[in-house]
C-alpha positions as CSV (number, residue, x, y, z in Angstrom):
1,X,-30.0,0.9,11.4
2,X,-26.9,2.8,12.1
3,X,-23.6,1.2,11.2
4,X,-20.9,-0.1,13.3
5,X,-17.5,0.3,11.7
6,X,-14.3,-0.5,13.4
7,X,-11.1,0.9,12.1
8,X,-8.2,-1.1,13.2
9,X,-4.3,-0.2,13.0
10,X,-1.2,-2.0,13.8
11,X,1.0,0.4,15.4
12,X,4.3,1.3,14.1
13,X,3.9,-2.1,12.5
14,X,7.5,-2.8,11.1
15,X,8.9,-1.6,14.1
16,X,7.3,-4.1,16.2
17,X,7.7,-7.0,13.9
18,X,11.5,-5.7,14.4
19,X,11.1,-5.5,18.2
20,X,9.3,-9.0,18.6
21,X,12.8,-10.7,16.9
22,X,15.6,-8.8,19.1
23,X,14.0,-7.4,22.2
24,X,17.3,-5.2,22.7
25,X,15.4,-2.7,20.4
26,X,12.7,-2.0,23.1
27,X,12.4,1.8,24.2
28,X,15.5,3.0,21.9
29,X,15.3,5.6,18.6
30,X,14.8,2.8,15.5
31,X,14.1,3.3,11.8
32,X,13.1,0.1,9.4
33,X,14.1,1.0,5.9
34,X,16.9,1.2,3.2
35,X,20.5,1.8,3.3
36,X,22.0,5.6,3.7
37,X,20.2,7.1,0.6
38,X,17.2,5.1,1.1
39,X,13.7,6.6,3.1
40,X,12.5,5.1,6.1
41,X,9.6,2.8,5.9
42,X,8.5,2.5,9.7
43,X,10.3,4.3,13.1
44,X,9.1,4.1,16.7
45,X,7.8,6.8,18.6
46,X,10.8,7.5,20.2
47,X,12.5,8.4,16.7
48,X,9.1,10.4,16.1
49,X,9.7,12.7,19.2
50,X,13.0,14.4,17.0
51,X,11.0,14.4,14.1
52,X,11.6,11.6,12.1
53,X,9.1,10.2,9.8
54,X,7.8,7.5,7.0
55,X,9.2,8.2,3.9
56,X,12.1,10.7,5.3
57,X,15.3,10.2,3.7
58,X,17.4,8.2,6.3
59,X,20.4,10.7,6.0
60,X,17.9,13.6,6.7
61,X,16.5,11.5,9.8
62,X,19.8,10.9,11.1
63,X,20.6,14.4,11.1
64,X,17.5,14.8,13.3
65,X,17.6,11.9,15.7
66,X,21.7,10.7,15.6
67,X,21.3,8.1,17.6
68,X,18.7,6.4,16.2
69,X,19.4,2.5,15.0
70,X,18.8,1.9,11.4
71,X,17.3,-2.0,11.3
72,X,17.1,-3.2,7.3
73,X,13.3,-4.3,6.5
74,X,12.5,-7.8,5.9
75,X,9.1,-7.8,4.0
76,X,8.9,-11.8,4.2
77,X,8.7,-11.3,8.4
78,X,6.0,-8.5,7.9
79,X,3.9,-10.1,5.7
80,X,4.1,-13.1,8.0
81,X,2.6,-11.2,11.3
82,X,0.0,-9.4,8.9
83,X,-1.2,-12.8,7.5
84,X,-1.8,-14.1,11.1
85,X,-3.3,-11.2,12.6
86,X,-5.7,-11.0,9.2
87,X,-6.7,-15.0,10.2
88,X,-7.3,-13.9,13.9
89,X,-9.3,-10.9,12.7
90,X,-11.1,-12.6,9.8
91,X,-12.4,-15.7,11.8
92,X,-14.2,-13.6,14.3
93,X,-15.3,-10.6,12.5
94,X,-18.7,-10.8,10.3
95,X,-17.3,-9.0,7.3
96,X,-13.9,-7.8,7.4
97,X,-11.6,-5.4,4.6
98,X,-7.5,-5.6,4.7
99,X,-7.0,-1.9,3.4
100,X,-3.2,-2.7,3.8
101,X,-0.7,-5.1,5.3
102,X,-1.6,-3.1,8.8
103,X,-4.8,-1.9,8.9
104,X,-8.6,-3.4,8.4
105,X,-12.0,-2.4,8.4
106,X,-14.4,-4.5,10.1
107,X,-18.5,-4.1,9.6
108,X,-19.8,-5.3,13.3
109,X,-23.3,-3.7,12.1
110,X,-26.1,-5.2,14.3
111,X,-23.9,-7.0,16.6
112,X,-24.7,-4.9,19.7
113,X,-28.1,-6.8,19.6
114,X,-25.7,-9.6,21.7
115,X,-22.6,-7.9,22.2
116,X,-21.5,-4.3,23.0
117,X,-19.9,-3.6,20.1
118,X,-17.2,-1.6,21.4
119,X,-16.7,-4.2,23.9
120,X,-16.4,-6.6,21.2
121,X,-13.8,-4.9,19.5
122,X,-12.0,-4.3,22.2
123,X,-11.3,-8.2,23.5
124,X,-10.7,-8.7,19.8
125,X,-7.8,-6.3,19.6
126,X,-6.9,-7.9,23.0
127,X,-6.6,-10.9,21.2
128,X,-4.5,-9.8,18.4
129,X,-2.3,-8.4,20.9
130,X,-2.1,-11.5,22.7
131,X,-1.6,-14.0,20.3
132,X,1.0,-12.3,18.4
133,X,2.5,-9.6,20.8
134,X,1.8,-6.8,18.2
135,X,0.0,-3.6,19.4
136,X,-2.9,-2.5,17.9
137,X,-5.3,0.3,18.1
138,X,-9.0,0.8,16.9
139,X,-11.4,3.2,16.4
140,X,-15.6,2.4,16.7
141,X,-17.8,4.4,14.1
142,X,-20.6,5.0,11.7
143,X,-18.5,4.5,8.4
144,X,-14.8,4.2,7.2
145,X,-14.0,8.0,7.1
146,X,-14.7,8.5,10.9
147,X,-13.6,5.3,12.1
148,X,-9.8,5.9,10.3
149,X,-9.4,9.3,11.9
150,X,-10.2,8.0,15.0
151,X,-7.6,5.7,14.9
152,X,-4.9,8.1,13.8
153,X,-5.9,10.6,16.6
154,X,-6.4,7.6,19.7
155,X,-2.7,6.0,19.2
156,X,-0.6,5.0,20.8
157,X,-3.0,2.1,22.2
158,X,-5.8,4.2,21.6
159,X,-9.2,2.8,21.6
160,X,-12.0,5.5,20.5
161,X,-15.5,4.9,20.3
162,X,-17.3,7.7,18.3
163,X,-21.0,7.6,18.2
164,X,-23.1,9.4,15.2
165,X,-24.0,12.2,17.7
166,X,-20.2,12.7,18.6
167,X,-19.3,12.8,14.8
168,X,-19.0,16.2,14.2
169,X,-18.1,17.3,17.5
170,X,-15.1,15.0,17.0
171,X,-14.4,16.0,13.4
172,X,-14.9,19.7,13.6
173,X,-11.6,21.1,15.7
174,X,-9.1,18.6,13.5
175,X,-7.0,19.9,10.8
176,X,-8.7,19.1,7.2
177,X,-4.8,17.3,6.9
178,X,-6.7,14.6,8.7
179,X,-9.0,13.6,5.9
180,X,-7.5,10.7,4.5
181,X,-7.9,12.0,0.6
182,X,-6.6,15.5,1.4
183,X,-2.7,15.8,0.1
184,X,-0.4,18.5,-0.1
185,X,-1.4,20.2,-3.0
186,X,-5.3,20.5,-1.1
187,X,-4.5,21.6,2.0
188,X,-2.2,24.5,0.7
189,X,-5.2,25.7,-1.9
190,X,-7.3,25.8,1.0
191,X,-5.5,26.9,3.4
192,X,-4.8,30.2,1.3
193,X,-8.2,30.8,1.7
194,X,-8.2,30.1,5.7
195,X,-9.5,26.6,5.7
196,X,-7.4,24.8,8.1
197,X,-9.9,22.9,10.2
198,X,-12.4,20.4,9.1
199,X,-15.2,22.1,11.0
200,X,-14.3,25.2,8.6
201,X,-14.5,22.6,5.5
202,X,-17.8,21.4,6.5
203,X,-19.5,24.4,6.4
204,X,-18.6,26.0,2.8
205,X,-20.8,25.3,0.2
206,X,-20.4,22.0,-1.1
207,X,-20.7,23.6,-4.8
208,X,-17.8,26.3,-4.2
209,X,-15.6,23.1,-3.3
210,X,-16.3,21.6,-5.9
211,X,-15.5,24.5,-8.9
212,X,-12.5,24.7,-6.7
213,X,-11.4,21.2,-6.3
214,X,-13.1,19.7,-8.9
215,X,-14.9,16.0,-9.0
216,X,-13.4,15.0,-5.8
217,X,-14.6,18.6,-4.2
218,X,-18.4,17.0,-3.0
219,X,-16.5,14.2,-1.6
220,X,-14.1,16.1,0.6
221,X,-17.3,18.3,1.1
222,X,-18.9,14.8,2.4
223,X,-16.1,13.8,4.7
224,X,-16.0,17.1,6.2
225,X,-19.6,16.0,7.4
226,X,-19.3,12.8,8.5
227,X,-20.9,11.4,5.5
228,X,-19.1,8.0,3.9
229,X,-21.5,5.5,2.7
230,X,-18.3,3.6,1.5
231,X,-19.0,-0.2,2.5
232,X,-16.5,-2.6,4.0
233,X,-15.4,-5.0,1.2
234,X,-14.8,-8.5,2.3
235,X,-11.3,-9.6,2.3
236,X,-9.9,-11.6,-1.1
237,X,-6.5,-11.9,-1.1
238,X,-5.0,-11.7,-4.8
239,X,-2.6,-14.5,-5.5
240,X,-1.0,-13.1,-8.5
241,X,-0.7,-10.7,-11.7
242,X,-0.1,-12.2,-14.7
243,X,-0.1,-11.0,-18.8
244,X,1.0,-13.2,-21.9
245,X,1.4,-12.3,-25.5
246,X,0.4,-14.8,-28.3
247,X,2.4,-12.9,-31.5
248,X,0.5,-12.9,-35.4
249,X,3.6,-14.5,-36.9
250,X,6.2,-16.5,-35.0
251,X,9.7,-14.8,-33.5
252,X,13.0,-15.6,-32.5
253,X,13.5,-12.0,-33.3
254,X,15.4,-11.1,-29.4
255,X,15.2,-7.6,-29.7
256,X,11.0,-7.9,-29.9
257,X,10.8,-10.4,-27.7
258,X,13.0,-8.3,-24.1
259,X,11.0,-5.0,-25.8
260,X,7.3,-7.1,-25.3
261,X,8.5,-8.6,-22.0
262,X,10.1,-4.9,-20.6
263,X,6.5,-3.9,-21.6
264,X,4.5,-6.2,-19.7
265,X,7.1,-6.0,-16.7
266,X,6.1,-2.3,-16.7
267,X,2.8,-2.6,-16.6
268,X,2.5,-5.1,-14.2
269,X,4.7,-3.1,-12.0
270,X,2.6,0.0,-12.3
271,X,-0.7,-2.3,-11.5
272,X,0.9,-3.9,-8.5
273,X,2.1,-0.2,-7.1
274,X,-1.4,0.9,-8.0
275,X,-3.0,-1.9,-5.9
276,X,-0.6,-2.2,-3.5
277,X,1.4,-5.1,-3.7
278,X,4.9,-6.2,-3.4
279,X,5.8,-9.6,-5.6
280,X,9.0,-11.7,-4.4
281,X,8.8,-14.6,-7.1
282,X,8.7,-14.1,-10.7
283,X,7.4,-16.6,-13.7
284,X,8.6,-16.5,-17.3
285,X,6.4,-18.0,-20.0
286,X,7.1,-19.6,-23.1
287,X,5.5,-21.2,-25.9
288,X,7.6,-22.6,-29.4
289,X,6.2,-22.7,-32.7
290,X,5.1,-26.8,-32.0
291,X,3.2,-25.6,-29.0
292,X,5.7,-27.1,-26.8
293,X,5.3,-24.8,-23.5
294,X,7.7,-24.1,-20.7
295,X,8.3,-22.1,-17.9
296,X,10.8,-20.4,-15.4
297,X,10.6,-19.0,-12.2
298,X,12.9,-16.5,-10.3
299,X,12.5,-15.7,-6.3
300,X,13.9,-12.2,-5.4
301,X,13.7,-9.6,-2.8
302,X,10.0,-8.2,-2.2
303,X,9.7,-5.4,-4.5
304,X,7.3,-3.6,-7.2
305,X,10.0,-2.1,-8.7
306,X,10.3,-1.8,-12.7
307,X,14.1,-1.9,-13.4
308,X,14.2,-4.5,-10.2
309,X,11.7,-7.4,-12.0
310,X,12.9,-6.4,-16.0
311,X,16.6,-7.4,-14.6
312,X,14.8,-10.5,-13.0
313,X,12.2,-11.5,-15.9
314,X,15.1,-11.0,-18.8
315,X,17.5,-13.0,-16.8
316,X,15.1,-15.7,-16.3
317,X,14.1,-15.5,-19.9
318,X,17.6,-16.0,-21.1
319,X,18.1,-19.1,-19.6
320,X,14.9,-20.4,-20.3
321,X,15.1,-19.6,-24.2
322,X,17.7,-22.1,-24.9
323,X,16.0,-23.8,-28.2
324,X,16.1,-20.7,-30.8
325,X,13.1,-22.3,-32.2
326,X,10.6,-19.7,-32.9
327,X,8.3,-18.6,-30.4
328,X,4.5,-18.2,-30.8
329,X,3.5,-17.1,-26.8
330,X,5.9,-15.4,-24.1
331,X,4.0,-14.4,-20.7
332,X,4.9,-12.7,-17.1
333,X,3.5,-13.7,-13.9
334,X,4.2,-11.9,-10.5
335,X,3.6,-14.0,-7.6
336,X,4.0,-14.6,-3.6
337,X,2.0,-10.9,-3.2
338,X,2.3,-9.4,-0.2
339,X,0.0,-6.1,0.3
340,X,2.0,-2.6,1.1
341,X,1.2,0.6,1.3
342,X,4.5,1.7,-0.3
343,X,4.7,2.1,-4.3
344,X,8.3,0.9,-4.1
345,X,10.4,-1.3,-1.9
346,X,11.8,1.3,0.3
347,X,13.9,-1.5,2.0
348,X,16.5,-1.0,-1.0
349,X,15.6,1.9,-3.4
350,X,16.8,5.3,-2.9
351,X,15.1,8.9,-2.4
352,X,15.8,9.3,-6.3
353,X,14.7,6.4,-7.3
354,X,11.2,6.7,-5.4
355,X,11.4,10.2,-6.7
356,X,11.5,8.6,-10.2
357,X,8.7,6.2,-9.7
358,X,6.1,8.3,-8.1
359,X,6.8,10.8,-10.9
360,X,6.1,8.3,-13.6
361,X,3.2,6.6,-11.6
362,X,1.8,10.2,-11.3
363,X,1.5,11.0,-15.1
364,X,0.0,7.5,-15.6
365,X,-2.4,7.9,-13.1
366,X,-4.0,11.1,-14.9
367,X,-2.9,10.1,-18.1
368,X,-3.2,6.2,-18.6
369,X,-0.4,3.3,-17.8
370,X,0.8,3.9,-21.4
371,X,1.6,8.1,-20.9
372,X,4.8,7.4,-20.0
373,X,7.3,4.3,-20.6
374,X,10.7,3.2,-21.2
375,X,12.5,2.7,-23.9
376,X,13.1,-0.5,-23.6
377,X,9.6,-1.5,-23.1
378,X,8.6,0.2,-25.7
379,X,6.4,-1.2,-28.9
380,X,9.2,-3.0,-31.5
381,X,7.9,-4.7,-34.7
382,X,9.3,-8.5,-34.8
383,X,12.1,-9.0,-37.8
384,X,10.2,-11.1,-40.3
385,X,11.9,-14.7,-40.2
């Protein structure tokens, strides 16, 4: 049977959550991010026209659009609208994916036995729309790849339907940039050797793309051609992150004890960034030589920011630690996750900061979480007592 996969997108999703509080930002320039040397997480299209565009430092987008209005992003509010259009969603569709806090995958597979399918998805997105005054676009397919380009290329308000006869028809005259796992370093490789289209792409041989590219080159080369047998996973939100640390000998040796909770404050970080969460409420852990246990919790800013939740987590420790008894057990747990596609809070961080972190996240991703770390997180024997 051929599959029925429907890509759906909340357009310019910050902006609108922005636009359904003060209705005075209807049809003006707006950006939704950080201060002046933050980026800009979200803007509307009429920002877009000058050339503004996510992750553009805000200065740089002011230079191109001057009269845009810079609105500070509230994550709280976002992940709000994204939880009750996930309920709406998820309650009508058979199996449904949150790939981020504004976009899903839905498998409607078979459903055109009592339904059209693309009429189907179509009063559902009418629905969305309707209950919660965000727009939303979609895109009808055989698998993910297809059904995610479709969306991208039918917004505004675009609704695509894309049969498997119309799949490379559709596919070839777009620019391989369209692929969803093509990046900057890809598309300049092959472009120096004239590949610019995906029609282009998915005619090489799929084992020169590969010496080329290397292990991902047969995917690309499978993308090119319509081909993604990738299944729609059914939605489980993650409630937390959490890590504890029972110690061989017991501590009250503070220098070990901020160096093993920096440590598991970085890690965590770098796992919630690498799924793509945001935390806003943070639990210490502690556990005395008697086995007497207690805890503290902190609620900040939504963030997955390292030097943003150490400052929090240490701070929280310090007033929790009051008994100088020695300690057998400390732990971290992140909380009240929101899902983001951003791998830092661009709401307060600047360009160098996000610089810093996708830099760092970078070598552990080829590397492993432990290739790079700081200082302060890093391994420290305990003073015997």
């Amino acid at each position: 049977m051929e599959r029925s996969i429907v890509h759906m997108d909340l357009d310019t999703f910050f902006v609108s959550c922005v636009r359904l509080q003060n209705s005075d930002l209807e049809g003006i320039p707006l950006i939704v991010g950080g201060g002046d040397r933050g980026v800009v997480a979200s803007c509307s299209y009429e920002a877009r026209r000058f050339g503004v565009h996510s992750a553009m430092p805000i200065k740089m987008a002011l230079r191109l659009c001057p009269e845009a209005r810079i609105v500070k992003g509230d994550m709280e509010l976002f992940s709000r609208y994204s939880h009750t259009v996930s309920q709406i969603i998820e309650e009508k569709a058979p199996v449904m994916e949150k790939a981020s806090i504004d976009e899903f995958y839905l498998d409607i597979t078979g459903m055109d036995r009592f339904h059209g399918s693309y009429k189907w998805t179509h009063e559902l997105s009418s629905l969305v729309t309707r209950e919660t005054g965000l727009p939303i676009s979609f895109a009808l397919s055989v698998n993910k790849t297809v059904s995610k380009i479709g969306t991208g290329e039918g917004k505004p308000k675009g609704n695509l339907e894309i049969p498997q006869a119309m799949v490379q028809p559709f596919l070839n005259p777009l620019s391989i940039r369209k692929i969803p796992m093509v990046g900057n370093a890809t598309f300049t490789l092959l472009s120096r050797i004239g590949i610019r289209s995906i029609g282009t792409l998915a005619e090489m041989p799929a084992k020169v793309l590969q010496e080329m590219i290397g292990l991902n080159g047969l995917e690309l080369w499978k993308k090119a051609n319509g081909i993604d047998n990738t299944p729609v996973e059914p939605y489980r939100e993650r409630k937390s992150l959490s890590t504890e640390d029972t110690f061989h000998q017991d501590t009250t040796d503070m220098v070990f004890l901020r160096a093993i909770l920096s440590g598991m404050v970085e890690k965590l970080a770098y796992q919630l960034r690498s799924e793509g969460w945001l935390t806003s409420n943070v639990t210490v852990k502690i556990r005395y030589s008697n086995f007497d246990t207690e805890t503290r919790q902190v609620t900040l800013a939504y963030t997955s920011a390292d030097h943003t939740l150490t400052r929090a987590v240490l701070e929280a420790f310090e007033k929790l630690y009051q008994r100088r008894m020695s300690l057998r057990l400390v732990g971290v747990r992140f909380g009240r996750l929101v899902r983001g596609s951003y791998q830092i809070n661009l709401f307060e961080d600047t360009q160098e900061m996000m610089s810093l972190y996708q830099a760092m996240d970078k070598i552990k991703n080829r590397f492993g979480a432990n290739a790079v770390m700081r200082c302060s997180g890093a391994f420290v024997k305990p003073k015997m007592n």
